[in-house]
Every structure is written in C-alpha cells, then in structure tokens.
C-alpha positions in Angstrom: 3.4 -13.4 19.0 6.1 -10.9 20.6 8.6 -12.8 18.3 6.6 -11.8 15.2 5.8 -8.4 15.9 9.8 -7.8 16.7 10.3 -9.3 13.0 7.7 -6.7 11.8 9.4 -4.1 13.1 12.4 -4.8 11.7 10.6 -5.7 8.3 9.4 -1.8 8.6 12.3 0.0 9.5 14.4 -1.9 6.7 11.3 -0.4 3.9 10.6 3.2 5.3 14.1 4.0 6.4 16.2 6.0 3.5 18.8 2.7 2.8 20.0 0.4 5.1 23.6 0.9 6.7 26.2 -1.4 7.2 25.5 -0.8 11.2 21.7 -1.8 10.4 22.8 -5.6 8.8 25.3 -6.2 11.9 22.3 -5.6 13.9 20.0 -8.6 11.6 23.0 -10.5 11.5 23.0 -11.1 15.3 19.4 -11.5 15.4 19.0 -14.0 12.2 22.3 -16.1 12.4 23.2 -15.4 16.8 26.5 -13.6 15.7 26.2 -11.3 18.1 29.5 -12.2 20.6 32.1 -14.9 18.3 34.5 -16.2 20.4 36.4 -18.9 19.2 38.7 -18.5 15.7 36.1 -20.4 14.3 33.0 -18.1 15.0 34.6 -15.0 14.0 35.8 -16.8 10.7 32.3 -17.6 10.2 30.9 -14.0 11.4 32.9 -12.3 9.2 32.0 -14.4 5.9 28.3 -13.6 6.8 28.9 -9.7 7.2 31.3 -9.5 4.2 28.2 -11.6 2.2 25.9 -9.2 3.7 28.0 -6.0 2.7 28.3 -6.8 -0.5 24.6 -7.0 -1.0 24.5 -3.5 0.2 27.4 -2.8 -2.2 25.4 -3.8 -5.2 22.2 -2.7 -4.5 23.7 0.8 -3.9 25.8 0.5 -7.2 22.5 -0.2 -8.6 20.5 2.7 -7.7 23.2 5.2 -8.4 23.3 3.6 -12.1 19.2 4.0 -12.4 19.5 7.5 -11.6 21.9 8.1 -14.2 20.0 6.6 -16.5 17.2 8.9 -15.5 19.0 11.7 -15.4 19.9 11.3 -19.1 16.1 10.9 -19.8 15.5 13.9 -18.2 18.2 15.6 -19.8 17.2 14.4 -23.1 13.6 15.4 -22.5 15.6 18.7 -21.5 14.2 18.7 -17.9 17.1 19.9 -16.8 16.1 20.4 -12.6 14.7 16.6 -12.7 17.7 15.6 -14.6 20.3 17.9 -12.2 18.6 16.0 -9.4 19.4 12.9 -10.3 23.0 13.3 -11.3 23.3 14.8 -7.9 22.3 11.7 -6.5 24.1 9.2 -8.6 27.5 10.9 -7.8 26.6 10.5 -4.3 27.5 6.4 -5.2 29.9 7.2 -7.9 31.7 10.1 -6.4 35.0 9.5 -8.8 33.1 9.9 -12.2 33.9 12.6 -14.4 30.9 12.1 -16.6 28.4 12.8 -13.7 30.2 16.0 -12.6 30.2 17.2 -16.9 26.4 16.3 -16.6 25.6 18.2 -13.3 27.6 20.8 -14.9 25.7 21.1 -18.2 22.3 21.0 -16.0 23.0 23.8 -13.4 24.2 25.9 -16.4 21.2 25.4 -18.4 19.0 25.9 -14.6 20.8 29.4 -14.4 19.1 30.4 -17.5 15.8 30.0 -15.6 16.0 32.4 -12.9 15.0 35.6 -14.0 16.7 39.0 -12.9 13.4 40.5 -12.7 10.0 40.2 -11.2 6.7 41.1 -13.0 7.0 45.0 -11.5 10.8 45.4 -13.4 12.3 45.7 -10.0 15.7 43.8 -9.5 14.6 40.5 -7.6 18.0 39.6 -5.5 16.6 36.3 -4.3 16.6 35.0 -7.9 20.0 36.9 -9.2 21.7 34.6 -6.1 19.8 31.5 -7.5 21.6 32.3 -10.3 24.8 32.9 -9.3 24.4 29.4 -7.2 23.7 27.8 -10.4 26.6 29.1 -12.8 28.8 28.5 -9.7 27.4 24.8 -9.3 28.3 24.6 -13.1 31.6 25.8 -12.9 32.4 23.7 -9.6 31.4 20.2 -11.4 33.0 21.2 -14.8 36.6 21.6 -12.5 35.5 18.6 -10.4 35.3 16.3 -13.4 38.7 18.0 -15.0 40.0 17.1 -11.9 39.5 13.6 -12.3 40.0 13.8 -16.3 42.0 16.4 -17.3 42.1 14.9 -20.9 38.1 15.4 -20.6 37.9 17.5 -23.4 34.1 18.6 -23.0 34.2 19.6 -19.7 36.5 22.0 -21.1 34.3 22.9 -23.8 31.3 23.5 -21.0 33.1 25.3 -19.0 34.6 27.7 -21.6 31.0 27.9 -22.7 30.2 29.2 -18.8 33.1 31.4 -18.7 32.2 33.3 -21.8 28.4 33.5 -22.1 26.7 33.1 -18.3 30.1 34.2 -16.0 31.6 37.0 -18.5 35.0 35.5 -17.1 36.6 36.1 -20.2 40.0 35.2 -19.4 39.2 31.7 -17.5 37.8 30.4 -20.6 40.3 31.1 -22.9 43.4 28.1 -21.7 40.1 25.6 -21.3 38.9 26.2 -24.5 42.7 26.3 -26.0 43.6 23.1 -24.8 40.2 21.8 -26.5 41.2 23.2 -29.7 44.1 21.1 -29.5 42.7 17.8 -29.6 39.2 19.3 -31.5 40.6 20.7 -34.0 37.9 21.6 -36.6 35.3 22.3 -34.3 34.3 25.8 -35.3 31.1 25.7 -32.5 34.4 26.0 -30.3 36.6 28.4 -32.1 33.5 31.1 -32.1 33.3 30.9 -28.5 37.3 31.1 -28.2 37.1 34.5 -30.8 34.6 35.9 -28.6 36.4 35.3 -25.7 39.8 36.3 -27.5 37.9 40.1 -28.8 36.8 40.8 -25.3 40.2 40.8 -24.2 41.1 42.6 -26.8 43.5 39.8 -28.4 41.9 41.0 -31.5 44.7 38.9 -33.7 44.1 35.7 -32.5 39.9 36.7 -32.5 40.9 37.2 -36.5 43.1 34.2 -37.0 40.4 31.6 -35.3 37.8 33.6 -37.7 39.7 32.9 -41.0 40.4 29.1 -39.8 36.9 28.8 -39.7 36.3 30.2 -43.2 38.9 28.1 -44.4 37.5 25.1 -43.0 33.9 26.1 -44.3 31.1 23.9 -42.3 28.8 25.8 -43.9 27.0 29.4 -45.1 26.0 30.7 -41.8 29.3 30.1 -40.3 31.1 31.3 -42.9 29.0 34.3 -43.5 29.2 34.7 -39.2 32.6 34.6 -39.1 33.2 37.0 -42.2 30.7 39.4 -40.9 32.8 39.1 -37.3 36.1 39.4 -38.7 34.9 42.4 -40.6 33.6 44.3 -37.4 37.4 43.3 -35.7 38.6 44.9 -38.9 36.9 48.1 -38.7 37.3 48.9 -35.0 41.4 48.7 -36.4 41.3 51.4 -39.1 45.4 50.6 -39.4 44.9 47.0 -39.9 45.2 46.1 -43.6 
C-alpha cells in the first residue's frame, strides 16, 4: 500500500508540475530502473544510456510544445488576436530561442498591442499608466525586430517592421531610414516600402530623396491610389521648395 501511494505521488507531481526537469527523470530513474549509485564501468554505461533515452524524451516533447504554440500563435495572429497570439510566440521562443521568425512575430504583435493602449482615460486626462504600457510595447517591438536581425541580418522583413516602428509608432525617424534602405535593396518594387522610406526621408528634411522614391513609384505604377498618393505627396515636397523646378 505505501509502495502505491509513493507511485501516486510521483504520478501527481509529474501532471500538476509546470514540465518535468532533467533533475526530476534522474530522480524516477533511480526509483524505476535502481540507478541510483553505478559502480562498475558496466552500470554507469548502462545509467547513462537510460538517462540519455530519458532526456531525449524530454527533448522532444519540449520541441513539441514550443512548435504547437507557434502554430497557435499564427491562429491567433491570423484571427488578429494579437495579445493571445504575442503570448504564445513568447513561449515558443522560450524552446526555440535562435529563431528569427518568432522574434519578427513577437515583434509584429507588441507593435500592433501598442496600438491598444490608449493615451487617455474617459475624463481626457493623460493616463501615464497606459502611455508606459505603450512605450513597453513599441519597445518590446523594437527589441525582437533587432533580436531576429541579429540572428538574420538578410531578414528582410524584420527590417521592413521595424522601419514601420521607427516611422509611424516611435517617430525615430532616422533609425528607420538604413533598415528600410537595405530592404529596398533586395525589394525593389515594393512601393508599401518606399512610402514609408519618403516619409521617413521628408521628416528629416532629405526632401530629394523623399522626391526620387516618389517618382520611382509613379514610374512603377501599382496602381491609381498610389500613384495619385505619391503625386499628390511629391506635389506638397514641391511646394514647401518654391526654388525647386
């Protein structure tokens, strides 16, 4: 009776702890297969096969789980739940902590959760606890977009996304503009891109290169709106230069 209600115990702590640990099999191990004290070459050969078989378990269950919830997370994301979805990219990084397209994901989630914390509260007055959630979000964003550049620095939309951050949510002007250059050079007629590079180039006043990206996009011609977009933004460039021919 005492035998089976130590086996229960350890039955229960394996299902309500949150994931076993290596230390946690060593401990089974001595109980299931008497490993505990190998003396002889022999029983340490033999201990260590059954550890090494028992690890590797653990490997590939955890291997599992971190590719389930990346699969989830890119449910979620495609449902655009983006604090579900940000949650589980969190996690599965925590098994794959070398994979760029995690970090682009958590990056593209705490952007979007920014967007969600308002400035103000229902009485118009400046609510500081949710202007910090913010900031911890863009800054979230902006830490996973580097940490997957880092790893790829070929990955040519985390440099999109983060030149996206740097122009429209951070107003770091500047920052974006070599990230979203060194896009341009591999995405070459993506106009989504050079209207985010333009707006980064007019705020620092590089109003020639705003004008040049703006004609490449007219030449290219994706379609009316753009066209008409960058015409009409060109124009306004123009105007603000009386000089300029």
């Amino acid at each position: 009776m005492k035998v089976k209600a130590v086996s229960l115990f350890f039955i229960l702590m394996i299902f309500t702890s949150c994931g076993a640990s290596y230390n946690s099999i060593k401990r089974m191990q001595k109980m299931e297969e008497g490993v505990s004290n190998p003396t002889t070459k022999e029983e340490l050969t033999e201990a260590i096969s059954k550890f090494d078989r028992r690890a590797m378990d653990l490997a590939l269950t955890d291997a599992q789980i971190g590719i389930w919830y990346k699969i989830l997370g890119t449910r979620y994301l495609d449902e655009a739940m983006y604090g579900k979805a940000l949650e589980c990219f969190q996690k599965a990084v925590v098994t794959y902590p070398n994979n760029a397209n995690l970090y682009y994901y958590i990056g593209i989630c705490a952007g979007y959760m920014a967007n969600t914390c308002l400035d103000y509260d229902a009485q118009g007055n400046a609510d500081m606890e949710q202007i910090q959630k913010k900031l911890n979000y863009m800054r979230l964003s902006e830490e996973a977009y580097l940490r997957a550049l880092s790893i790829d620095p070929k990955y040519y939309r985390a440099m999109y996304g983060i030149g996206v951050l740097y122009v429209f949510q951070l107003k770091e002007y500047e920052k974006a503009i070599p990230y979203l250059e060194k896009f341009l050079e591999t995405q070459k007629r993506d106009t989504n891109a050079m209207f985010v590079l333009a707006g980064a180039y007019y705020s620092c006043m590089e109003f020639e290169k705003a004008i040049q990206l703006y004609d490449k996009i007219i030449e290219i011609n994706p379609n009316p709106e753009k066209v008409n977009e960058a015409t009409a933004n060109k124009k306004f460039i123009l105007d603000l230069q009386p000089q300029s021919k």
